[in-house]
C-alpha positions as CSV (number, residue, x, y, z in Angstrom):
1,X,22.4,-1.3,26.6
2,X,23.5,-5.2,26.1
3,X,20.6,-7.2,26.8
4,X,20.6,-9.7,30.5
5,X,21.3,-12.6,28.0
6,X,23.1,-14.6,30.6
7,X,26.4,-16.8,29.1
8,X,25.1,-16.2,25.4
9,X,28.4,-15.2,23.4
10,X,28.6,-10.8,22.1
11,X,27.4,-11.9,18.6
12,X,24.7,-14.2,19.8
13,X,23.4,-11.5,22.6
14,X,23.8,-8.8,19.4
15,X,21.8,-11.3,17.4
16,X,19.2,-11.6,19.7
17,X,18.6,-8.1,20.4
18,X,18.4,-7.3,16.6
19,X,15.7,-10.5,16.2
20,X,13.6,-8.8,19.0
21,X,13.9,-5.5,17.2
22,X,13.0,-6.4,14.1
23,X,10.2,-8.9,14.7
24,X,9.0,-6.1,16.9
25,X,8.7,-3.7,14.1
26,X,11.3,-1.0,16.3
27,X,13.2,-1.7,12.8
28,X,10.8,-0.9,10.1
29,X,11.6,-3.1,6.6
30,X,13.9,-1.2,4.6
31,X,15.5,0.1,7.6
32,X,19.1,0.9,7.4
33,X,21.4,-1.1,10.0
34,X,24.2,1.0,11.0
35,X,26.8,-1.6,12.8
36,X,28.9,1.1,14.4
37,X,25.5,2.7,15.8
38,X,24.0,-0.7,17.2
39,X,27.5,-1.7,18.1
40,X,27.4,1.4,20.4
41,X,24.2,0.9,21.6
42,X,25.3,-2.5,22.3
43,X,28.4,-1.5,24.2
44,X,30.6,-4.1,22.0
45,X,33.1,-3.9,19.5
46,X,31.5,-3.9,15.4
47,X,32.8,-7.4,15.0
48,X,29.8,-9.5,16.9
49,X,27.7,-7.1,15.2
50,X,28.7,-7.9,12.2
51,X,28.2,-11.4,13.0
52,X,25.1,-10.9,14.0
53,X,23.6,-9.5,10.7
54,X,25.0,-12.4,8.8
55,X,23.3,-14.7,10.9
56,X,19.9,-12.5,10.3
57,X,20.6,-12.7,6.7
58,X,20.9,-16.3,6.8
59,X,17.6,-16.2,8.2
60,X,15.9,-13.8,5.8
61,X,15.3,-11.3,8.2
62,X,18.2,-9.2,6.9
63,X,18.9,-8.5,3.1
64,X,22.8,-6.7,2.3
65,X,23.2,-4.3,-0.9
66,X,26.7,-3.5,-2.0
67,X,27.6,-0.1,-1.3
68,X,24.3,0.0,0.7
69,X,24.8,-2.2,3.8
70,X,22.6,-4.3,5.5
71,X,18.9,-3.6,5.8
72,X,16.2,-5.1,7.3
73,X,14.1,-7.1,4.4
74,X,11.2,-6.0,2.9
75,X,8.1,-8.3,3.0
76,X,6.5,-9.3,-0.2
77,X,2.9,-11.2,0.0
78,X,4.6,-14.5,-1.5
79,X,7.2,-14.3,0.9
80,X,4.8,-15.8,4.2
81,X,3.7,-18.7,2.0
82,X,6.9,-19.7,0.6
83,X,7.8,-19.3,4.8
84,X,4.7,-21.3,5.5
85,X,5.7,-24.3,2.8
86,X,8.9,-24.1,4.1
87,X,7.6,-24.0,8.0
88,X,5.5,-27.2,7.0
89,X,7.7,-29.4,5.4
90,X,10.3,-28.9,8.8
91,X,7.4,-28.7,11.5
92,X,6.6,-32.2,10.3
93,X,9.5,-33.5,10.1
94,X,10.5,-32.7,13.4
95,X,6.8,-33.8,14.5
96,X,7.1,-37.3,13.5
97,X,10.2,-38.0,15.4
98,X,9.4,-35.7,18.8
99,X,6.3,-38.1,18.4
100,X,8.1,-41.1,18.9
101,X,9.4,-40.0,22.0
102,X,6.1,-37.8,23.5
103,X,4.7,-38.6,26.8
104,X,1.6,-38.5,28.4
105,X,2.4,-35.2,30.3
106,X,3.1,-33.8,26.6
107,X,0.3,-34.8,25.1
108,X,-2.3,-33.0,28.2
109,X,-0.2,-30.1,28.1
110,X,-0.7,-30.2,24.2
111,X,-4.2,-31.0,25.1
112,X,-4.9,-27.8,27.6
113,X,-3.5,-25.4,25.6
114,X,-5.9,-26.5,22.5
115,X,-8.4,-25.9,24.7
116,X,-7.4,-22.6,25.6
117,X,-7.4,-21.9,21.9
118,X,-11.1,-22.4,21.6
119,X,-11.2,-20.2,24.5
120,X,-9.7,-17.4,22.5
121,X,-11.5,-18.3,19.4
122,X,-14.9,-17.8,21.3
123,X,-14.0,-14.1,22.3
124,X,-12.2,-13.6,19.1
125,X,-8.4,-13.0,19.9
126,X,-6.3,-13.7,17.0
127,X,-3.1,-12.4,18.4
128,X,-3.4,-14.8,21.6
129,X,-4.7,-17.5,19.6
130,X,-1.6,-16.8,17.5
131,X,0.6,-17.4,20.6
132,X,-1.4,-20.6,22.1
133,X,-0.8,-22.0,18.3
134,X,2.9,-21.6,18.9
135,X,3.4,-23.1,22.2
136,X,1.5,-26.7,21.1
137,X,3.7,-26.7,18.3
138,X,6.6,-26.3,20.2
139,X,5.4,-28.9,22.3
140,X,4.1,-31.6,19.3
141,X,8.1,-31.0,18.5
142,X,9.9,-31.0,22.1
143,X,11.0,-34.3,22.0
144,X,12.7,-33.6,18.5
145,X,16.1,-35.7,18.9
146,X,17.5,-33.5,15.9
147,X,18.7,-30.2,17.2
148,X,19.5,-28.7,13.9
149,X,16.0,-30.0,12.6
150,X,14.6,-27.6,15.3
151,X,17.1,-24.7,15.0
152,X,15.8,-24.3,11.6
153,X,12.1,-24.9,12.3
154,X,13.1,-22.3,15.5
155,X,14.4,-19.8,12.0
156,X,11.0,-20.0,10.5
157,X,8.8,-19.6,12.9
158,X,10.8,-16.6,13.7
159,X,10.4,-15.2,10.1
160,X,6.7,-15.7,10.0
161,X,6.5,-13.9,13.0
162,X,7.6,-11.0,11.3
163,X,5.9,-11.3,8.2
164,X,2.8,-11.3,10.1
165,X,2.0,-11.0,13.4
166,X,-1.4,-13.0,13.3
167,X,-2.3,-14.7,10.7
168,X,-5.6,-15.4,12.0
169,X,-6.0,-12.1,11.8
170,X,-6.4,-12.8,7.8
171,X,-8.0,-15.9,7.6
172,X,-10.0,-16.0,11.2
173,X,-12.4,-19.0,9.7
174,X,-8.9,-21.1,9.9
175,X,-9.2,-21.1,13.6
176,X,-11.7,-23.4,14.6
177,X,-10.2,-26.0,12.0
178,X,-6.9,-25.8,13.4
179,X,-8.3,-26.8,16.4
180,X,-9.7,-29.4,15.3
181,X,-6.8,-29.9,13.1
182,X,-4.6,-30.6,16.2
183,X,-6.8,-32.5,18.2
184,X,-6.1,-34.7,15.0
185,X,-2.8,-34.8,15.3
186,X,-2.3,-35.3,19.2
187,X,-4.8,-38.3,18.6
188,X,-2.6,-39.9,16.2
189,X,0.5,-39.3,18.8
190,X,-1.3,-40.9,21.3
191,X,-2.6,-44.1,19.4
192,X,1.6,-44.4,18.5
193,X,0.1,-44.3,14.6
194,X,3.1,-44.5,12.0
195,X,5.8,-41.4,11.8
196,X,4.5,-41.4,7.8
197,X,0.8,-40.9,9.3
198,X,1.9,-38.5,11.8
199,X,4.3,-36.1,9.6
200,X,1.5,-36.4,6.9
201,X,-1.4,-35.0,9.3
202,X,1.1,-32.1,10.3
203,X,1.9,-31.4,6.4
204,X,-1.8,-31.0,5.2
205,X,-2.2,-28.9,8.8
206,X,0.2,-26.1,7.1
207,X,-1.1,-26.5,3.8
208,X,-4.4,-25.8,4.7
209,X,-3.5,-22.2,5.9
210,X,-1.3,-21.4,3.2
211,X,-4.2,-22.2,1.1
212,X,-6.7,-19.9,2.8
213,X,-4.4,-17.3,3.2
214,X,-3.7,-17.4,-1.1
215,X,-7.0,-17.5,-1.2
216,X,-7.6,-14.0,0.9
217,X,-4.9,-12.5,-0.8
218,X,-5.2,-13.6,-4.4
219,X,-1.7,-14.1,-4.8
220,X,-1.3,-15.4,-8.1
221,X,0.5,-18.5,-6.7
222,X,-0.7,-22.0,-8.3
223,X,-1.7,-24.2,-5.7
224,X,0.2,-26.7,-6.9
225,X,3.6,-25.3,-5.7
226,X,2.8,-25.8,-2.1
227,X,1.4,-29.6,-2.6
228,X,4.3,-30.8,-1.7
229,X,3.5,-30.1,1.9
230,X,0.9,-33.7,1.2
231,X,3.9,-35.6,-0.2
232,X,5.0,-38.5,2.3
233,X,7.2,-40.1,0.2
234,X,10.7,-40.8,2.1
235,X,8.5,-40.4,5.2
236,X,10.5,-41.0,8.4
């Protein structure tokens, strides 16, 4: 059945439905995407379907295999930090200029839910945590005034989520830095501190996870890929 996705077009409701799917693990990685099968599910022709799963591709949530078809991708280990370096470098962008803009209602709703998040770190909830860590960020980048700056952050944050569900669940001791971490950041927002201050704060924010997670995982990664994530040259 076609999702209630209000005036969204076929190929973006088919896209949609497909995203939740996947990042829901109902589609396994390496699972076979028959378009006439969703199409019928879908009650819609195989043409916004077929649109759909190039978008997904586009997004690295679908791979496509001549005389295969489409698939959903498989996750390798490298794959969440090359997401997360990727995440950083947009997050901050798009957190230096939203924080040109923030207002005081952003910054206590930022504020509240960071303090929600030590809630959840005291009885040890990574998957909430997880959440609550979303929603600042999508606040710290609310005011945003480039929409295609936040499609694409919107794209990441979408393929982290299914690389991994929590990642505090790997690296729990990040938590109660990130806290902190943001706390940081909102404090620099309010003080109206310099976009190059602001974006660099957010960068070494990301890079700090990536590192702990490559150092849970022992992925042979050289630190020294992801330091551009510290870089503020051609800061905003």
């Amino acid at each position: 059945m076609t999702p209630n996705t209000g005036s969204l077009s076929k190929s973006q409701q088919a896209c949609a439905w497909l995203r939740e799917q996947i990042l829901a693990h109902e589609f396994a990685p390496g699972y076979r995407l028959v378009l006439g099968s969703i199409a019928e599910q879908l009650d819609m022709s195989v043409v916004p379907v077929r649109e759909a799963v190039r978008q997904l591709e586009a997004e690295g949530l679908v791979t496509y295999e001549r005389n295969v078809g489409a698939r959903v991708a498989m996750t390798e280990p490298s794959s969440y930090a090359h997401t997360m370096q990727t995440l950083g470098l947009l997050e901050a962008a798009a957190t230096a200029l939203s924080a040109r803009y923030a207002t005081a209602e952003d910054l206590s709703e930022a504020r509240d839910l960071n303090a929600r998040m030590t809630g959840e770190l005291a009885i040890d909830n990574p998957h909430e945590f997880t959440g609550l860590n979303r929603q600042l960020h999508a606040i710290l980048i609310r005011r945003c005034p480039n929409p295609r700056l936040l499609d694409l952050v919107e794209a990441e944050w979408a393929k982290l989520r299914y690389l991994r569900s929590s990642t505090f669940s790997f690296v729990p001791q990040r938590a109660g830095e990130s806290v902190r971490e943001h706390e940081a950041i909102i404090s620099l927002i309010e003080r109206t501190a310099p976009s190059a201050e602001v974006e660099e704060a957010a960068r070494h924010h990301r890079r700090a996870t990536v590192l702990a997670y490559l150092s849970h995982e022992h992925l042979d990664i050289n630190p020294e890929q992801i330091d551009v994530l510290t870089h503020t040259g051609g800061s905003l």
